[in-house]
C-alpha positions as CSV (number, residue, x, y, z in Angstrom):
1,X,-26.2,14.3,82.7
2,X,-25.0,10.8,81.8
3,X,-25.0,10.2,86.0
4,X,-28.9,11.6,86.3
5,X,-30.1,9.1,83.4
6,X,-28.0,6.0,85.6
7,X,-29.8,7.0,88.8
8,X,-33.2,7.5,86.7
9,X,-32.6,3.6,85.0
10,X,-31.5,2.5,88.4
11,X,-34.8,3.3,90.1
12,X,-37.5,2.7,87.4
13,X,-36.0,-0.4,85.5
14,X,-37.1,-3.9,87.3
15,X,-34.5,-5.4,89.3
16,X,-31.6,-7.2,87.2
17,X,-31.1,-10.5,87.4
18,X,-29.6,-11.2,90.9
19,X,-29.9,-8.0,92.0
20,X,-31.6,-8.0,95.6
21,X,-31.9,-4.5,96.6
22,X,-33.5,-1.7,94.3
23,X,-32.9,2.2,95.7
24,X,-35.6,5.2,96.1
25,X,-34.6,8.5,95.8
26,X,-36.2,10.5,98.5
27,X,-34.2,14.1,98.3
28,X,-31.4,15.7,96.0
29,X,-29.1,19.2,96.0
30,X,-27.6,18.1,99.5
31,X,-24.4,19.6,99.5
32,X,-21.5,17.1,100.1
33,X,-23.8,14.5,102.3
34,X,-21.5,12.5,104.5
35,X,-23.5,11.0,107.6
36,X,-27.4,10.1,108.9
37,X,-28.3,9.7,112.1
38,X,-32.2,9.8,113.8
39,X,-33.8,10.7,117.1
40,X,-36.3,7.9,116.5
41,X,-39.1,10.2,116.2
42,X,-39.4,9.9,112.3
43,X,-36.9,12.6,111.3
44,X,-34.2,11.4,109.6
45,X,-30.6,14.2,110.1
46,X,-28.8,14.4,107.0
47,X,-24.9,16.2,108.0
48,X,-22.8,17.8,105.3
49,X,-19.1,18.1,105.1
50,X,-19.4,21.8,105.3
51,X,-21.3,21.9,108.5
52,X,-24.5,21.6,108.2
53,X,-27.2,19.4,109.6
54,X,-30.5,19.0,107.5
55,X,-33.7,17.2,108.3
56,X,-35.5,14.8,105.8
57,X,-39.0,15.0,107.9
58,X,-40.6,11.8,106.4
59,X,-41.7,14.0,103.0
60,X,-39.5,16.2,102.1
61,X,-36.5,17.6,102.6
62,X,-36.4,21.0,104.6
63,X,-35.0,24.2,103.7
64,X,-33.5,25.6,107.0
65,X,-31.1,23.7,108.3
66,X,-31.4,22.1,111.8
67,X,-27.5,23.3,112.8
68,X,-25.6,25.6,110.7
69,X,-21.6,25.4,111.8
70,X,-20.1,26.2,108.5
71,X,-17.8,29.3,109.9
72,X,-16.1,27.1,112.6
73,X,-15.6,23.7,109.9
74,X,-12.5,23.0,108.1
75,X,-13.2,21.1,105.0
76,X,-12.9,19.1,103.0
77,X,-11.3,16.0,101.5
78,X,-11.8,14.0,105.1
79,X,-12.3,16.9,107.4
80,X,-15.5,18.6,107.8
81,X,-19.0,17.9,109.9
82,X,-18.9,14.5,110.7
83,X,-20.9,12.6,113.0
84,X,-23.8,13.2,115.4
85,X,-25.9,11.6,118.2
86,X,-28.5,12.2,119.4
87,X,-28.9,11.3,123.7
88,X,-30.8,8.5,124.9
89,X,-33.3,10.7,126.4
90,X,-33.2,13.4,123.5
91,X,-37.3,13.8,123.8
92,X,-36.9,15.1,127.2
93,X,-33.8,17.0,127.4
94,X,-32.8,17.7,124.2
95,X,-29.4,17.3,123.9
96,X,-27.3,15.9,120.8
97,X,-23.3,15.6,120.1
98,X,-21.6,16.2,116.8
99,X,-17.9,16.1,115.9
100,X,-15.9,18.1,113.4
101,X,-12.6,19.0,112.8
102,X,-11.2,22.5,113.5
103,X,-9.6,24.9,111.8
104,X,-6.1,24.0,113.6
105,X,-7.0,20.2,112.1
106,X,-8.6,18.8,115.3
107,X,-11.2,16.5,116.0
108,X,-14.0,18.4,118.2
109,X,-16.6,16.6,120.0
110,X,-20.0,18.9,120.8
111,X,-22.6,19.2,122.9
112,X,-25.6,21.1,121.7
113,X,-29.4,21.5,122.7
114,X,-32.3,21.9,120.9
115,X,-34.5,25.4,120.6
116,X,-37.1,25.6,123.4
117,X,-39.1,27.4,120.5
118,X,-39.1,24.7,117.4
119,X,-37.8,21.2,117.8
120,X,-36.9,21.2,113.7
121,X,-33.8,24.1,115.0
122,X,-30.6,23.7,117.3
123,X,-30.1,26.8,119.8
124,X,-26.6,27.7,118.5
125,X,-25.9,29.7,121.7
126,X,-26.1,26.2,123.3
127,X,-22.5,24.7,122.5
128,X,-20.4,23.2,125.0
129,X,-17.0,21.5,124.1
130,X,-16.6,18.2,125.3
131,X,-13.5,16.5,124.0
132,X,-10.7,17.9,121.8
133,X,-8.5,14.8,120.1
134,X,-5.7,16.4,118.8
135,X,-4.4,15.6,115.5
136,X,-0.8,15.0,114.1
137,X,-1.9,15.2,110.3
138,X,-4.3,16.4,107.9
139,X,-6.6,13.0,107.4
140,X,-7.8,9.3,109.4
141,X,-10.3,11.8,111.5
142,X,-13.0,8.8,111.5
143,X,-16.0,10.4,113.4
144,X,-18.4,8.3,114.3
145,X,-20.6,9.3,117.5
146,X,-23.1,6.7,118.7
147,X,-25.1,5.8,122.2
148,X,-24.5,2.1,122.8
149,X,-27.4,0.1,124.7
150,X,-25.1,0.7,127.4
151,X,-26.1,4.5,127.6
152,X,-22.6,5.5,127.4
153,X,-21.1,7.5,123.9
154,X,-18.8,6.3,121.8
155,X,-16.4,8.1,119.0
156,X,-14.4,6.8,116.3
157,X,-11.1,8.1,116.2
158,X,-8.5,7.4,113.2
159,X,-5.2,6.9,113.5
160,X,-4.6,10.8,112.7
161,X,-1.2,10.0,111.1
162,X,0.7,9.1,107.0
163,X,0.9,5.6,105.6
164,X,1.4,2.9,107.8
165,X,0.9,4.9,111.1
166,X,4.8,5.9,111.3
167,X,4.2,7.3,115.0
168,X,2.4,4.1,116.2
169,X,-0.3,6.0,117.3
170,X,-3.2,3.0,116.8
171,X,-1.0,1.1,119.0
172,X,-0.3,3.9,121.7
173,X,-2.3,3.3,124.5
174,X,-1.4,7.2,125.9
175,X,-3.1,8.3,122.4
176,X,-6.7,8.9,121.7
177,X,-5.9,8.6,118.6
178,X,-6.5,5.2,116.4
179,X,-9.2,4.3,118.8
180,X,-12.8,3.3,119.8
181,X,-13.7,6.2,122.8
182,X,-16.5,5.6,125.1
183,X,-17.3,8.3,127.4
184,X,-20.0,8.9,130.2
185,X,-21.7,12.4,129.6
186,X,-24.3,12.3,132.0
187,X,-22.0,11.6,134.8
188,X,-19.7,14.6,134.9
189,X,-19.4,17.7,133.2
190,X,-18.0,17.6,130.2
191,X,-17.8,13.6,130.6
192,X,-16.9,10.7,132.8
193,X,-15.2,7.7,132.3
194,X,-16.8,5.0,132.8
195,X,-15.2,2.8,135.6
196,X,-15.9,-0.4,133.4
197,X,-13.6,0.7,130.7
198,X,-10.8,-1.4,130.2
199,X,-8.1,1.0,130.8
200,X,-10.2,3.0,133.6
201,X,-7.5,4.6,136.0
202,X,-4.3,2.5,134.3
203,X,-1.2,4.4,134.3
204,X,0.0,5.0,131.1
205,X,-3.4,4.3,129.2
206,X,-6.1,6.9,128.2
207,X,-9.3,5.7,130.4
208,X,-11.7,6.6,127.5
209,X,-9.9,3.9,125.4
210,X,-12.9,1.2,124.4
211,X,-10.8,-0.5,121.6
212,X,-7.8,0.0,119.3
213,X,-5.6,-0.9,116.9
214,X,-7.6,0.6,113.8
215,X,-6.5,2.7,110.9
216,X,-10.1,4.7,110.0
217,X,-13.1,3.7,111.2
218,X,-15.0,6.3,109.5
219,X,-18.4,4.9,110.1
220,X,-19.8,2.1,112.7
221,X,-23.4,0.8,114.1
222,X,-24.8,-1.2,116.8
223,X,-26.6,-4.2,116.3
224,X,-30.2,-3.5,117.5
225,X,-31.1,-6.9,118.0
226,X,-27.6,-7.8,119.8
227,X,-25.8,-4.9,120.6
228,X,-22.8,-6.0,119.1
229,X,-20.7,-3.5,117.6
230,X,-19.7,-3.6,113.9
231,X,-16.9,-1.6,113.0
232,X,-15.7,-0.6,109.4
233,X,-11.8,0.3,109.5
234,X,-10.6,2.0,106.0
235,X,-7.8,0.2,105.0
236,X,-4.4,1.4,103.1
237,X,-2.7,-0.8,100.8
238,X,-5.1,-3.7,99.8
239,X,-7.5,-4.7,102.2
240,X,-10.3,-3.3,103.9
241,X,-12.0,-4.9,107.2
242,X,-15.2,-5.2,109.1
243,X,-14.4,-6.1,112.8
244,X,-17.2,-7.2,115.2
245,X,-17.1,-6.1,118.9
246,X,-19.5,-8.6,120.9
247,X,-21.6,-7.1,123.3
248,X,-20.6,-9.2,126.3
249,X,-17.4,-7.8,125.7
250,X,-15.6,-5.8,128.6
251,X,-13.5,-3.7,125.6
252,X,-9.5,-3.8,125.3
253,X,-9.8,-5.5,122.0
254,X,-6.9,-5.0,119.9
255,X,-7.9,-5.1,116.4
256,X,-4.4,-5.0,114.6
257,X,-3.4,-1.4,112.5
258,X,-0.8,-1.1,111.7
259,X,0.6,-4.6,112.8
260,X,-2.6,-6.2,110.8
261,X,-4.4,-5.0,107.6
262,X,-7.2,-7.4,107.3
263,X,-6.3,-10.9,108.2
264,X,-3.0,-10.5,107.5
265,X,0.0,-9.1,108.4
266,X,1.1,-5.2,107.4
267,X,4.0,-4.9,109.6
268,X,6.0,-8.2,109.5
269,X,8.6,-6.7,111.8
270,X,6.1,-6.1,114.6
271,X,2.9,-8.7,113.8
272,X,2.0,-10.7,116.3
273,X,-1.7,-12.5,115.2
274,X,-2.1,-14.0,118.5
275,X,-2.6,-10.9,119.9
276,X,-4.7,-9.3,117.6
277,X,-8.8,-9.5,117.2
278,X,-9.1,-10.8,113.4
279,X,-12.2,-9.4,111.1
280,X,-15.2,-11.0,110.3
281,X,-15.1,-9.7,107.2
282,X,-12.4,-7.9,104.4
283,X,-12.5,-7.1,101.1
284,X,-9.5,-6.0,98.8
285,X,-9.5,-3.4,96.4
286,X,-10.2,-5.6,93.3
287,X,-12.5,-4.1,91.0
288,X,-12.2,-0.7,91.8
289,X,-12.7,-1.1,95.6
290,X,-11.2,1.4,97.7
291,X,-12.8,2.2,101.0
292,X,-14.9,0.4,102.9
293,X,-18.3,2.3,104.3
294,X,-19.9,0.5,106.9
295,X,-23.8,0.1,107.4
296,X,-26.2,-1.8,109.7
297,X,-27.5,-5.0,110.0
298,X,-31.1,-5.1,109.0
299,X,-34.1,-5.8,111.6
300,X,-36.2,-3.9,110.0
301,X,-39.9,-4.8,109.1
302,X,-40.8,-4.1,105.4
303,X,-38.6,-7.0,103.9
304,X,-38.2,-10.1,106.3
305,X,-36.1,-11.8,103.4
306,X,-33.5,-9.4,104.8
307,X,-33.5,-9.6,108.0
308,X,-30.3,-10.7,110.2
309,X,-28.3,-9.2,107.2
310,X,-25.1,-6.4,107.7
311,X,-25.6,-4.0,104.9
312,X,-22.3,-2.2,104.0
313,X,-20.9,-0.8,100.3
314,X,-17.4,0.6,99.5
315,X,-17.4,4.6,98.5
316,X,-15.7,4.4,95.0
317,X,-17.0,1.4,93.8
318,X,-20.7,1.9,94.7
319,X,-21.0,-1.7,95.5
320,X,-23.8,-2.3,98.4
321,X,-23.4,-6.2,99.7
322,X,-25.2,-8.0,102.1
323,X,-23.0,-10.8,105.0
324,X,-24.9,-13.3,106.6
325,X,-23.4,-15.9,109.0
326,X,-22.4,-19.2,108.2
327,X,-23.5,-22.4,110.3
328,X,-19.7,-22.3,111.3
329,X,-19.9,-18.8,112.9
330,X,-18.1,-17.2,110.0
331,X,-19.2,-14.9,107.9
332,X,-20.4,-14.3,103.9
333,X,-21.1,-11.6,101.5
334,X,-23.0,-11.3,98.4
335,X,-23.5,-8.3,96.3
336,X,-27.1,-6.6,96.6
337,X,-26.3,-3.8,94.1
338,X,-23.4,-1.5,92.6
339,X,-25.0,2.1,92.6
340,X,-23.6,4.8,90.1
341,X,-22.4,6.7,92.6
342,X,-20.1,7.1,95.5
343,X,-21.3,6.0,98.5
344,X,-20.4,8.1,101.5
345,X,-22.6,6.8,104.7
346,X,-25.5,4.3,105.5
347,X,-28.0,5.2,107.9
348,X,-31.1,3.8,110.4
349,X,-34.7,5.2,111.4
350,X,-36.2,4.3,113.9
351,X,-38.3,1.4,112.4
352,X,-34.9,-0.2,111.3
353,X,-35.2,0.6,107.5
354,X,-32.4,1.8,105.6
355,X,-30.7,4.4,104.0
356,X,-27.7,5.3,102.0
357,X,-26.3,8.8,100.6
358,X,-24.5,9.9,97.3
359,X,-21.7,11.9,97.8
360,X,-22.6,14.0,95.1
361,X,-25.8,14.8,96.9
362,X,-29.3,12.7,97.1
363,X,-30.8,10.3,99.8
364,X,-32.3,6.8,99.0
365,X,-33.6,4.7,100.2
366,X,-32.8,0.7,100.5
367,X,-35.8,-1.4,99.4
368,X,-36.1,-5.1,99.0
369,X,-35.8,-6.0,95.2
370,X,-38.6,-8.5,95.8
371,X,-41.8,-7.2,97.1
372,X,-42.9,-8.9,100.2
373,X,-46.3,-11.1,99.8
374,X,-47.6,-12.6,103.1
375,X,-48.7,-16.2,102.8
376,X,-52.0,-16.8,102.8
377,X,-53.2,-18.7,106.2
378,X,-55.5,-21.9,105.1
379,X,-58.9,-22.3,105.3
380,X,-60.2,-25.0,106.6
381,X,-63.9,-26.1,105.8
């Protein structure tokens, strides 16, 4: 009860002091929201941790689900449903991927198709595996799925191991795990690798290797303006990180776990910075910080104030900032807004507005706190 009257002040009181982002409820009762993801036609495709996927149409939220994989989903804590993408050309063949983990504690990547019949249902009949990344303990799953400009799909993987990555498996490059995948699934069946990938055809590398070196990058984005990949790695004993990926680069970056936690060293016995791509960003876990979610950077058109800005929150705090860059290159945050609630994904439409869930169940979503007024052009007499 206390939690409903929060939410209600939240939305109906004008914007404290300071506070540049206000939040509009759209839908509650979603069970156990984790992820959002769009097939830029409007929808908006809201995935629970038990397995299912339902669609916010632009009004309301609907009652069937789109995909219903509950039987073959092992939940929770950070198992469960957790990503989905939808394919470049989704309008014309219909095809999306989602990844889960299995009930022997594996990450499973998914190819699906939508009904011929109603394009608001999956055909469940139409499931083909594409990638199984074995795991070697019961959290770090990540699971992340998104097309890059490039065409190509690429998965979040976490380092699938106890504190401090004991097995080196971030590190490993003979281990999916730990890793940013890209994979080419128009190519070949189930996938390709693309021959640009760093480690394409290397002995003792995985090909579908894009980056590495990270802990739990449960959620990441591309810039839409840039294509720059922005990548939020869950951190362990104090610091979490936002690492950048530019688009003109050719992959291999190394981006520390368990050598590195943010900036700094985590190993002491093994760190070597020189080697390492540093964040753009951390944060540690003062004031009740904990795990880093990361969002997008805003092009969107309804509030130009915020444009050029990367959006991102932590889940336990509830705290939404905003990082901008300096004239030096690096970057800033500010806070936008600490929500009453926990946080567990941003998401995108296809107009490049924003959206975040609460864990506990509802969608909002992210509006300027300061109405946009165009200025008046001059008259002249």
């Amino acid at each position: 009860m206390m939690k409903s009257v929060l939410v209600a002040v939240l939305l109906l009181s004008p914007p404290l002091i300071g506070q540049e982002i206000v939040l509009q409820r759209l839908a509650g009762g979603i069970d156990k929201p984790v992820g959002i993801s769009q097939a830029r036609d409007g929808r908006l495709f809201i995935l629970t941790q038990h397995g299912q996927i339902r669609i916010w149409d632009g009004t309301r939220l609907l009652e069937r689900p789109f995909l219903d994989i509950t039987p073959q989903v092992l939940c929770c804590g950070e198992r469960g449903l957790l990503g989905l993408a939808f394919h470049p050309r989704f309008e014309e063949n219909g095809l999306f991927y989602i990844d889960y983990v299995d009930f022997d504690g594996n990450l499973v990547v998914d190819r699906y198709k939508v009904s011929a019949d109603d394009r608001d249902v999956a055909d469940e009949r139409s499931s083909t595996v594409v990638l199984t990344v074995e795991h070697t303990w019961g959290a770090h799953y990540a699971g992340q799925l998104a097309f890059g400009p490039d065409g190509y799909l690429y998965i979040s993987v976490g380092d699938g191991d106890e504190a401090g990555d004991p097995h080196g498996n971030a590190q490993n490059l003979d281990s999916l795990l730990g890793k940013i995948l890209r994979i080419d699934v128009d190519a070949a069946a189930p996938y390709a690798i693309p021959p640009s990938n760093p480690f394409a055809g290397a002995a003792n590398a995985r090909g579908e290797i894009w980056s590495y070196g990270l802990r739990n990058p449960w959620r990441f984005s591309f810039d839409r303006m840039t294509g720059d990949l922005w990548i939020a790695d869950v951190g362990e004993a104090e610091w979490e990180e936002i690492d950048v990926q530019s688009a003109a680069s050719a992959g291999a970056e190394n981006f520390g776990w368990p050598q590195t936690e943010g900036d700094g060293c985590f190993d002491a016995e093994s760190c070597d910075m020189s080697q390492i791509t540093e964040p753009v960003l951390e944060r540690n876990h003062a004031g009740g910080d904990c795990a880093v979610i990361g969002g997008y950077r805003y092009w969107g058109g309804d509030f130009p104030r915020l444009r050029g800005t990367y959006v991102y929150g932590d889940y336990c705090s509830g705290r939404i900032w905003g990082a901008l860059p300096r004239p030096d290159g690096t970057w800033s945050s500010r806070l936008l807004l600490q929500a009453p609630f926990r946080i567990s994904s941003f998401g995108e439409d296809a107009a490049g507005e924003l959206y975040v869930l609460d864990y506990s169940g509802s969608l909002f979503r992210i509006r300027d706190a300061v109405p946009y007024v165009p200025r008046r052009r001059a008259v002249s007499h």
